[in-house]
Legacy VTK file of the C-alpha trace (Angstrom):
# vtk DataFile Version 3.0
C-alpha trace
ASCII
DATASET POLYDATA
POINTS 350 float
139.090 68.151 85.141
139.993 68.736 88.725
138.105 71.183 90.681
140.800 73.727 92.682
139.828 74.392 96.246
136.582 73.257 96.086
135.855 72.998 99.359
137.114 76.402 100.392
134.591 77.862 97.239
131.501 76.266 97.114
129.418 78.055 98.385
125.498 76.551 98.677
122.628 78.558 100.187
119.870 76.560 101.574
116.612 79.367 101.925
113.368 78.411 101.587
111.780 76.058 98.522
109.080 76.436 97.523
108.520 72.646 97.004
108.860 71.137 100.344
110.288 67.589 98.789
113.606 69.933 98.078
114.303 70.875 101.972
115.705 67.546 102.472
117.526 67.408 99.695
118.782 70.346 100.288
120.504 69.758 103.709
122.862 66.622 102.106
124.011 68.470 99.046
127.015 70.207 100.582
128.512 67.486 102.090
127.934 65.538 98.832
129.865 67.983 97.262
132.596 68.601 99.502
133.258 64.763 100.175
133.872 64.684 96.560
136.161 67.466 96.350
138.398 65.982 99.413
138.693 62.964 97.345
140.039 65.084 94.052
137.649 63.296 92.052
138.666 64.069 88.412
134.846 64.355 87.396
131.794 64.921 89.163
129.056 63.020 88.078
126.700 64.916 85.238
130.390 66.640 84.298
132.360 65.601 81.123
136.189 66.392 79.777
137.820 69.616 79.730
140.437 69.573 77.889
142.024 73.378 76.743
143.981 73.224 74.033
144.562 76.806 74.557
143.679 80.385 72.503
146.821 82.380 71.497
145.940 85.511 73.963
142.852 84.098 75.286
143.363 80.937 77.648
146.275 78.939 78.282
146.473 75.510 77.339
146.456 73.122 80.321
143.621 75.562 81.931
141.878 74.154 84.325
137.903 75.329 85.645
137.038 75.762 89.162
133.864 75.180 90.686
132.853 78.150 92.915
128.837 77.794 93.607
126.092 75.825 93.086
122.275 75.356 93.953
118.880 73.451 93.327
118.133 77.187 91.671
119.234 79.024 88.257
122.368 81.634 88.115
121.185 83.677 85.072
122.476 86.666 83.127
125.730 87.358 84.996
127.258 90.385 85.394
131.056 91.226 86.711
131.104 94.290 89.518
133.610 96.811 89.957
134.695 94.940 93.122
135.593 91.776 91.354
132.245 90.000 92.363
129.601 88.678 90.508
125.853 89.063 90.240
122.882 87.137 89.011
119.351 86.585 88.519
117.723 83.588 90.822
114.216 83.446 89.385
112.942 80.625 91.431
113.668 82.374 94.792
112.583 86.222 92.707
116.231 87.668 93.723
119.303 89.268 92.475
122.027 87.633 94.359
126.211 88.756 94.744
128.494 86.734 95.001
132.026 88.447 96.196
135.970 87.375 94.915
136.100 85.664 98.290
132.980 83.365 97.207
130.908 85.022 99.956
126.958 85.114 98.692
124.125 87.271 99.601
121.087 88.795 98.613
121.339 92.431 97.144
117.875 92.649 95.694
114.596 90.547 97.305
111.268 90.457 95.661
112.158 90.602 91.797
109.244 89.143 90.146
110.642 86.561 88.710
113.943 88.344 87.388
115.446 86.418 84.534
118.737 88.725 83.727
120.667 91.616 84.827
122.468 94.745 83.551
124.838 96.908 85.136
126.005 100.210 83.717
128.857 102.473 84.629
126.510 104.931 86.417
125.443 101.921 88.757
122.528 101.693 87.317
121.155 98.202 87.540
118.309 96.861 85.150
116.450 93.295 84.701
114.014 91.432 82.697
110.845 90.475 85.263
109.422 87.199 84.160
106.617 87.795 86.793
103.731 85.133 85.885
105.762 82.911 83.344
108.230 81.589 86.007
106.643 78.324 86.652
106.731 79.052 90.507
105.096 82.198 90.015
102.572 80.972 87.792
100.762 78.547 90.424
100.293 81.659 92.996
96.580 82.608 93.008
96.116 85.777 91.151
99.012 85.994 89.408
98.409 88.766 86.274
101.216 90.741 86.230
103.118 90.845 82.719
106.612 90.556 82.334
108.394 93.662 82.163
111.724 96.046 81.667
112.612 96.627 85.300
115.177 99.747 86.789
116.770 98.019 90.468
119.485 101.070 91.326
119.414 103.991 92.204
115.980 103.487 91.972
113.178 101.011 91.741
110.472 101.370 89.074
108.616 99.725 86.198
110.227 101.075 83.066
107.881 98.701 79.974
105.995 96.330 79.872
104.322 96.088 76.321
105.983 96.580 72.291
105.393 100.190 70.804
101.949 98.375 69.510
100.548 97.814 73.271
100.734 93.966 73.086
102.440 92.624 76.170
105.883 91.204 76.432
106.604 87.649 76.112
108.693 85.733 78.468
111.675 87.770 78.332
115.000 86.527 78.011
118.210 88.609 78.196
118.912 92.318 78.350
122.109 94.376 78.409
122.233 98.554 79.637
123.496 100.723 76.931
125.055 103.329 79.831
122.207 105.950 77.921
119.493 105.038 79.967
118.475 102.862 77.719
118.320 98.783 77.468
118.660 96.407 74.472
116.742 92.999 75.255
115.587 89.847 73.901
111.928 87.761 73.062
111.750 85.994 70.397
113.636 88.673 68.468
115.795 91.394 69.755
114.624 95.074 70.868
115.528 98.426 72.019
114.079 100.217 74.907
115.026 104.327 74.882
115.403 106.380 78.255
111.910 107.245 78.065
110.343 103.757 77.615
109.435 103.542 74.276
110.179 100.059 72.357
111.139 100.005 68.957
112.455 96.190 66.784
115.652 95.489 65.909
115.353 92.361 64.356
112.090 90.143 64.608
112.457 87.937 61.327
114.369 84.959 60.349
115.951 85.036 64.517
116.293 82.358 67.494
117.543 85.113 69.646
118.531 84.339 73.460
121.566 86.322 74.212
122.503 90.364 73.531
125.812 92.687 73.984
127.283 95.105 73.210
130.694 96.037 72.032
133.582 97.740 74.124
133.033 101.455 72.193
128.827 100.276 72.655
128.980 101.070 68.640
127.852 97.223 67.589
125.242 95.172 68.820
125.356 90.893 68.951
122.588 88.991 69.221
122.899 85.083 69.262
120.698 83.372 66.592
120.999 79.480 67.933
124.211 78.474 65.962
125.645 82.183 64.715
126.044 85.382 65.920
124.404 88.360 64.244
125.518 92.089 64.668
124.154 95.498 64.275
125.188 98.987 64.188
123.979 101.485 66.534
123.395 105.281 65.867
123.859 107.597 68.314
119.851 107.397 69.411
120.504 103.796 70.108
118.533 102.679 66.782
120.259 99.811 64.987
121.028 99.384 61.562
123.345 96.893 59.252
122.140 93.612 60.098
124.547 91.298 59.113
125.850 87.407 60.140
128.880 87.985 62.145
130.564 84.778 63.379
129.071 81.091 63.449
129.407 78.904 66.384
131.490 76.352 64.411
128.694 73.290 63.908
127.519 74.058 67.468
123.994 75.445 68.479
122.589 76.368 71.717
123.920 79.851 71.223
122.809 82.133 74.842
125.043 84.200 77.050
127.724 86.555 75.834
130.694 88.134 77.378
133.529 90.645 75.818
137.135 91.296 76.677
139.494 94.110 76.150
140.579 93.445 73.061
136.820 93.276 71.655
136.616 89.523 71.172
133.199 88.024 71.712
132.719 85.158 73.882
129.449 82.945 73.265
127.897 80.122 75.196
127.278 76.888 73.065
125.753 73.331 73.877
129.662 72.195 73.735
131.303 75.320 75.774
132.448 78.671 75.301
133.284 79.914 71.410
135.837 82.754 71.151
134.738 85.405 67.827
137.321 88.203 66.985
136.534 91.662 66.989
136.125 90.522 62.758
133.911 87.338 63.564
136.669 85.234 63.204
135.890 81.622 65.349
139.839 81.285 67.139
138.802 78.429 69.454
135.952 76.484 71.463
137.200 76.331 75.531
135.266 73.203 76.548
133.163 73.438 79.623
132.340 70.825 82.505
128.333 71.284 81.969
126.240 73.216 79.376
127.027 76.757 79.989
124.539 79.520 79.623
125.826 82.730 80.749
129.022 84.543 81.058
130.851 87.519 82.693
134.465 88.469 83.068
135.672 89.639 86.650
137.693 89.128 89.379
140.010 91.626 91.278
142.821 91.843 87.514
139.494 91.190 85.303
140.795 88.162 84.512
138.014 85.606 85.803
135.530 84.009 83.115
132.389 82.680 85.453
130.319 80.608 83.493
127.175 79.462 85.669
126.548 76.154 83.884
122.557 73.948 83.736
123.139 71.206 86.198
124.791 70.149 89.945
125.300 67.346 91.913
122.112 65.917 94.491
122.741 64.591 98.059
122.713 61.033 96.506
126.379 61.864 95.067
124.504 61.173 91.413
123.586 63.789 89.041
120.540 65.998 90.218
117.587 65.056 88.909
113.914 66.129 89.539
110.171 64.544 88.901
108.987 64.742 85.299
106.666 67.460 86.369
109.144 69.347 87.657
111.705 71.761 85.601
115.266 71.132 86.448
116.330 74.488 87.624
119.793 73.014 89.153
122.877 75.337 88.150
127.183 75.312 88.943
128.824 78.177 88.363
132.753 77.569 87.304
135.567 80.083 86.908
138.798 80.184 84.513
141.735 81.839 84.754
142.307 83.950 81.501
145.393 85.383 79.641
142.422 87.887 77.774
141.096 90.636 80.551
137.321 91.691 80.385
136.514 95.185 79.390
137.143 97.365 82.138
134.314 99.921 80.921
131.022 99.957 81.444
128.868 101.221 78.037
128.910 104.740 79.513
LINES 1 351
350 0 1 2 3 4 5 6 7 8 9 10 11 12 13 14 15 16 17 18 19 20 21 22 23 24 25 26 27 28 29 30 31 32 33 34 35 36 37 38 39 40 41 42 43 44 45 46 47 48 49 50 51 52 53 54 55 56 57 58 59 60 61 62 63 64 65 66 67 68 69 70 71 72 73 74 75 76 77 78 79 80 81 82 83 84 85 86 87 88 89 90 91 92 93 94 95 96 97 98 99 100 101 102 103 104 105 106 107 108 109 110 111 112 113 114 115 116 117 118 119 120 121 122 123 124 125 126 127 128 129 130 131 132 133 134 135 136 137 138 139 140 141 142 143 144 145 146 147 148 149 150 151 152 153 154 155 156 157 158 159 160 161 162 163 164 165 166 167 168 169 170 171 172 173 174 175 176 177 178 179 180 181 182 183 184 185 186 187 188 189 190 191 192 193 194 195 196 197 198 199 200 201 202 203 204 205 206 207 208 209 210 211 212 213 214 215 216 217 218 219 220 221 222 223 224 225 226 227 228 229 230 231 232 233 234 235 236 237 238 239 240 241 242 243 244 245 246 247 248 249 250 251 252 253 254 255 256 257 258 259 260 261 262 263 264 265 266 267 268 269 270 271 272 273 274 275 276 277 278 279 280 281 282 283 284 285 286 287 288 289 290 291 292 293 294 295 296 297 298 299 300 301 302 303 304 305 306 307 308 309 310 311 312 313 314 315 316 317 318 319 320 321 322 323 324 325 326 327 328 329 330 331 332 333 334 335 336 337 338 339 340 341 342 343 344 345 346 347 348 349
């Protein structure tokens, strides 16, 4: 795999760490980065083989990834923007970050709490999951109580749940995607449904592994990843769920997390090997192979036609593999980019 116009793309933001032994660090891992790129290096190291076969409709074979960020910090639950950007969830550094079609990166959104994963409906409404005190960082601040919780960014900022319909306190939340209602399907442990007044209700907490959650095109079916299949629900018209059902497998892969969909309703789904393409009828048409674990996906770009796949892993300022003390999580993340035939949905669940 050759990275195109790396060093025009990478974009790396040194802010403040909170442990000081990354500052240093910190400073050298550009120029690790770019040397390599100047070099074409066919791999960098911690990567492995990418080679597309090609999806009838979906990716061309030949298709090559393209390495547009990375950081000492996570890149979670992605989300296109009507401007052909991205954003994401840094947890470490408690922001929502944007990063634009050029590859320029800034902070939209400072002191999350910990956000984990964002949602952006068609009425520019943008929700999260708040980790709060089970972000490792977070955790070691003196008096940290406050529980994780359903979070409302845009147009305004408020507190929207923080506890199941039974009182007891969320979990360490995972993933969450708007239904355009007001509402917000999420994930912990099993898979839920938060109305436009803030009442939780289940919609699946046996026999699941969940991590990732979306939403068809018409917003009529809900997926939830299960570790190494897909399930799917139908939703009524008070955003209720019914129908459970297995609806595509990962095809002997697990690791099952982040989901994206396109136009045409296919389902995209992050695995331990890559990306796994589902048809609107579960059908598995094709694994695209990925340079690093991926764990979260969006379509975007100014024709929609951009797959961003922010990936665990990145390169240190020794040119090896970044690596951190045992006591320390590895929070490293690269975000890639693919050139599709497929377009993402152009909608917004409305």
């Amino acid at each position: 795999m050759k990275h195109a116009r790396v060093a025009e793309n990478c974009i790396l933001h040194f802010r403040h760490f909170r442990h000081p032994w990354r500052s240093a660090a910190a400073a050298a891992l550009l120029g690790t980065i770019l040397t390599g790129a100047a070099t074409a290096q066919p791999l960098l190291p911690g990567e492995r083989e990418t080679n597309i076969t090609g999806i009838a409709g979906v990716v061309a074979p030949g298709a090559k990834w393209e390495l547009v960020w990375a950081d000492f910090e996570t890149a979670d639950g992605i989300n296109g923007t009507p401007d052909g950007g991205v954003i994401f969830a840094q947890e470490q550094t408690d922001t929502i970050r944007k990063l634009d079609a050029a590859g320029k990166e800034w902070t939209i959104v400072p002191d999350t709490r910990g956000a984990g994963s964002v949602s952006l409906d068609a009425q520019g409404r943008l929700y999260a999951v708040e980790r709060t005190c089970t972000e490792p960082l977070n955790a070691q601040l003196p008096g940290c109580n406050e529980p994780p919780r359903i979070v409302q960014y845009f147009p305004e900022r408020r507190v929207l749940a923080t506890a199941f319909a039974n009182g007891t306190p969320f979990g360490r939340l995972n993933d969450l995607i708007a239904d355009g209602k007001g509402g917000v399907y999420f994930t912990v442990g099993g898979a839920y449904y938060m109305n436009p007044s803030g009442v939780v209700s289940t919609v699946a907490d046996q026999d699941i592994r969940s991590n990732g959650i979306m939403l068809s095109p018409d917003g009529r079916t809900l997926y939830v990843t299960n570790n190494t299949n897909v399930l799917a629900f139908d939703v009524r018209g008070d955003g209720t769920t019914a129908n459970r059902r297995d609806f595509g497998t990962l095809d002997s892969d697990d690791g099952g997390d982040g989901m994206a969909v396109d136009s045409e309703g296919r389902l995209y789904v992050t695995g331990n090997r890559g990306v796994h393409v589902l048809s609107p009828r579960g059908e598995h048409l094709g694994l695209i192979p990925t340079p690093r674990r991926p764990i979260t996906l969006a379509f975007s770009g100014p024709n929609k036609n951009l797959l961003y796949a922010p990936s665990s892993g990145a390169v240190g300022p020794d040119g090896k593999a970044w690596a951190t003390p045992e006591t320390i999580r590895n929070t490293a993340m690269t975000i890639y980019r693919l050139t599709m035939q497929a377009q993402g949905y152009k909608g917004r669940p409305k």
